[in-house]
C-alpha positions in Angstrom: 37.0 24.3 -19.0 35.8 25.2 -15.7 32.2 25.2 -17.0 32.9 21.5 -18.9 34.3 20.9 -14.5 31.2 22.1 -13.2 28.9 20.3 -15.6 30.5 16.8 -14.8 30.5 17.8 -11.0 26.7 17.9 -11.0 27.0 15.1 -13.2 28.5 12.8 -10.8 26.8 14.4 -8.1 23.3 13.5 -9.4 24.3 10.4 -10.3 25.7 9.5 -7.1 22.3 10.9 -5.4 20.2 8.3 -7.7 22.4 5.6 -6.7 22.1 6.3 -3.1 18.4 6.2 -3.9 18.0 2.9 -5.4 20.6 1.2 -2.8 17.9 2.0 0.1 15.3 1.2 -1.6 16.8 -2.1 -2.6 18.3 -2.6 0.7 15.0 -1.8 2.2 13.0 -4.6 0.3 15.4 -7.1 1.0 15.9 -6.6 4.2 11.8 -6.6 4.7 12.1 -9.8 2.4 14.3 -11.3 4.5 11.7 -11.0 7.6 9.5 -13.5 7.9 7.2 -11.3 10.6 6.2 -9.0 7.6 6.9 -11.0 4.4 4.7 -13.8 5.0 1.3 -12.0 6.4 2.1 -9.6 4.2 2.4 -11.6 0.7 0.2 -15.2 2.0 -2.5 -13.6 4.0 -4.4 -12.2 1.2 -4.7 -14.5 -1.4 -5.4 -17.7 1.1 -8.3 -15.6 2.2 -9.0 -15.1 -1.5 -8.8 -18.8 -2.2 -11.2 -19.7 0.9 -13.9 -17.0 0.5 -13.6 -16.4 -3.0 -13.2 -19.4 -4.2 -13.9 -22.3 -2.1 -17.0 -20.9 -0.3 -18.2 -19.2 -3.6 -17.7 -22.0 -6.1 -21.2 -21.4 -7.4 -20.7 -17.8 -7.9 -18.5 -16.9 -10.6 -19.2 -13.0 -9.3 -18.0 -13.3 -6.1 -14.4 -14.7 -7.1 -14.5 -11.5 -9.4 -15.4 -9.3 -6.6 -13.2 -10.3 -4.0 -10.4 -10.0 -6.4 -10.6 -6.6 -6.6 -11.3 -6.2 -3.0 -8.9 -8.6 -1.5 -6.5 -6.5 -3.9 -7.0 -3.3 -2.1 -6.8 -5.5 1.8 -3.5 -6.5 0.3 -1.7 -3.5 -0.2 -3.2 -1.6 2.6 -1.3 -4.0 4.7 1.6 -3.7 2.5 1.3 0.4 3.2 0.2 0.3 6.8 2.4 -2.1 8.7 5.2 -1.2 6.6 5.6 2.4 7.9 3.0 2.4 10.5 5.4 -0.4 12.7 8.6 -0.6 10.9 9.2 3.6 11.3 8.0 3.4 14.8 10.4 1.1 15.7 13.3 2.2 14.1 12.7 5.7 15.4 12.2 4.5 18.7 15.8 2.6 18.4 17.0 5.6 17.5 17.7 4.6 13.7 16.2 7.9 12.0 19.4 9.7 14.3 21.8 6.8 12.9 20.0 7.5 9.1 20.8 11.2 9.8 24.0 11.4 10.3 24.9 9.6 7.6 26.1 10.8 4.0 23.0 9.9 2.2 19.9 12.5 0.8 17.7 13.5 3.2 14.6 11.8 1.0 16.2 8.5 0.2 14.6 6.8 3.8 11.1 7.8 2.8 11.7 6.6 -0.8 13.3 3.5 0.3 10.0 2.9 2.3 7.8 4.1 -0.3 9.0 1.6 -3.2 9.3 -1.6 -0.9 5.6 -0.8 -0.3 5.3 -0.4 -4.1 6.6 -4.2 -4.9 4.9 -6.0 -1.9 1.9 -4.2 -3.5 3.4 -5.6 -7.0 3.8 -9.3 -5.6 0.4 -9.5 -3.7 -1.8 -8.2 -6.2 0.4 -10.7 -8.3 -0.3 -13.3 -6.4 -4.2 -12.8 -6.5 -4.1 -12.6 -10.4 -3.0 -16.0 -11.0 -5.0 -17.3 -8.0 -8.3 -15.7 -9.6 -7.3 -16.5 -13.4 -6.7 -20.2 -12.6 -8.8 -21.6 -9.7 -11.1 -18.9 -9.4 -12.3 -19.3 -13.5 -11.9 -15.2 -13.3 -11.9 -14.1 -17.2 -10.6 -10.5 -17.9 -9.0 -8.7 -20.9 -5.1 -8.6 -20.7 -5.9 -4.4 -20.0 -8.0 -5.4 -17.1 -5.7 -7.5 -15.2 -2.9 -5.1 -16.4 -4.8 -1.9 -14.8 -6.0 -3.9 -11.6 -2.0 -4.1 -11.1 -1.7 -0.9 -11.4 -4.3 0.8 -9.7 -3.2 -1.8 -6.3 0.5 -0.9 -6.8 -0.5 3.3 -7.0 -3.2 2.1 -4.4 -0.4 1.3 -1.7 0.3 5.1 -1.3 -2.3 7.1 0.4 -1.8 4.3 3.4 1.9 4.4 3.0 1.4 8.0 4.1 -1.5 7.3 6.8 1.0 4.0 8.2 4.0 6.5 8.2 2.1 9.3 9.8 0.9 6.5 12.6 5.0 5.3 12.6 5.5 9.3 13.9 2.8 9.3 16.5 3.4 6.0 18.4 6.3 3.7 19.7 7.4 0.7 18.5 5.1 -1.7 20.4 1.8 0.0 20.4 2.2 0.6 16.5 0.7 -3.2 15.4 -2.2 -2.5 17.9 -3.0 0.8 16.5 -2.6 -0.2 12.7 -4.4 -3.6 13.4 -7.6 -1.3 15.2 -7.4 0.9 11.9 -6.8 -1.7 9.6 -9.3 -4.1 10.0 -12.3 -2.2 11.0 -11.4 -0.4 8.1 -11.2 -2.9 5.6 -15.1 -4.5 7.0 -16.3 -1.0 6.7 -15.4 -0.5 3.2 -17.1 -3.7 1.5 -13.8 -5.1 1.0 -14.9 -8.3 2.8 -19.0 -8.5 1.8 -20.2 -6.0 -0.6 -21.8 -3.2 1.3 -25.5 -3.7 -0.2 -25.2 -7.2 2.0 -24.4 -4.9 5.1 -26.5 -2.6 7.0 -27.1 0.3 5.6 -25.6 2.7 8.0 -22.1 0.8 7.0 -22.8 1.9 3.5 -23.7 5.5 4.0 -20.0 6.1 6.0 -18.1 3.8 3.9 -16.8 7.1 2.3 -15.2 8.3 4.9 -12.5 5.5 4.3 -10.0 5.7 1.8 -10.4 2.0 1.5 -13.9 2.1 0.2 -12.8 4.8 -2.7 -9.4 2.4 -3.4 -11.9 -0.6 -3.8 -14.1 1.3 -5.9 -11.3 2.4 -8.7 -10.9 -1.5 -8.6 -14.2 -2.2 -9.0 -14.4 0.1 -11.8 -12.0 -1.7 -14.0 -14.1 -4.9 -13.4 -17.2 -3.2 -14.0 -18.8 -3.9 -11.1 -18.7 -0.8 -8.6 -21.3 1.5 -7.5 -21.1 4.1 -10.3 -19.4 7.0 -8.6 -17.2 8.9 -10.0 -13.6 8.2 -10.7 -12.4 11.7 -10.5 -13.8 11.5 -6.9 -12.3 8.7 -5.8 -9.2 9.7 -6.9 -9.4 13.0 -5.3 -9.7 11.6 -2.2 -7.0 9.4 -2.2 -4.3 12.3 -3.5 -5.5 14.7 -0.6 -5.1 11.6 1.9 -1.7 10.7 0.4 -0.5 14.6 0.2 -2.0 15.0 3.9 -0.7 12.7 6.0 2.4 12.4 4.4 3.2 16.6 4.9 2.1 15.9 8.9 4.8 13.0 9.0 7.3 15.0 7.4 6.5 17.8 10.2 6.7 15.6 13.1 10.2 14.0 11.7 11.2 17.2 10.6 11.0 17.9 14.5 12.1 15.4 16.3 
């Protein structure tokens, strides 16, 4: 009997810790959906930029509304991944929420998942959002397990700067955050072809675009449209796990502190 107790104690008590899980993470989104600040540079920013430089300034290329797809998919959910911890964690630790978050009867990960999977479905809706864009006005043609690893490989994508936005969110208050994410996030983005493909650039541009995690994001993209540089995949995606694994073990040791 007291084994049959202590079997339906742990039970209940894992239930009860999934369900605190996926009430902040559904609190989280809605909440973020429910801010027009975020939501609507977040979700609209990328694919008008798709629809002017991909598809109304390229309508003689057939290519570039291929390319940018891809691309435009990675600016997307870096935006998702950096303003969403990078500003929204700096703030509420600045206000003091992370004490509030604390204190309350809750697991101790649940924040950072919370975070984590509201990045995860703005990366979901945006590169959404660009598939139907580039399948109807853009003429883009792809096989049903193209378009379905594109999603994929944006929604994953979100994660390394998930972890680089939250580490920034542990460094900085709540009002230099947007100027620090918008000097690494844009640079970054030019940088990494994601706005001209980096043979148009000068070549300098293309021998660093490595150091960005951006460039090796946009290339796993560009693989599954067949039109990336040729590096390797196991590369790329050893890059992005170290950056992910990285800054997300420094944020936990600067929250972790204080």
């Amino acid at each position: 009997m007291n084994a049959s107790h202590a079997i339906a104690a742990d039970a209940a008590a894992a239930h009860s810790s999934l369900r605190s899980y996926l009430l902040e993470a559904r609190y989280e989104c809605l909440r973020l959906l429910r801010t027009p600040s975020f939501a609507l540079p977040s979700l609209l920013f990328p694919p008008l930029f798709y629809v002017l430089f991909g598809v109304l300034l390229n309508k003689s290329s057939g290519d570039a509304a291929r390319y940018l797809l891809a691309t435009y998919g990675v600016f997307g959910v870096m935006g998702a991944g950096l303003f969403a911890f990078g500003v929204t964690v700096a703030l509420e630790r600045e206000q003091g929420f992370l004490i509030y978050k604390r204190a309350l009867p809750m697991p101790p990960g649940a924040y950072l998942f919370a975070k984590m999977a509201m990045a995860m479905v703005f990366a979901m809706l945006i590169s959404l959002l660009l598939s139907i864009l580039a399948a109807t006005v853009g003429g883009v043609d792809l096989r049903v397990s193209q378009w379905l690893l594109l999603w994929v490989v944006n929604v994953v994508g979100v994660l390394p700067f998930a972890a680089l936005g939250l580490y920034i969110g542990t460094l900085v208050g709540g009002q230099g955050a947007p100027a620090i994410v918008n000097i690494l996030y844009l640079p970054m983005a030019f940088l990494s072809g994601l706005w001209l493909p980096l043979k148009l650039l000068p070549a300098w541009i293309a021998q660093l675009a490595p150091v960005w995690p951006s460039f090796h994001h946009s290339q796993i993209a560009l693989k599954v449209i067949g039109m990336d540089a040729g590096g390797s995949l196991a590369l790329h995606l050893g890059v992005l796990t170290g950056v992910t694994a990285l800054f997300f073990v420094l944020a936990r040791r600067r929250l972790a502190a204080g």
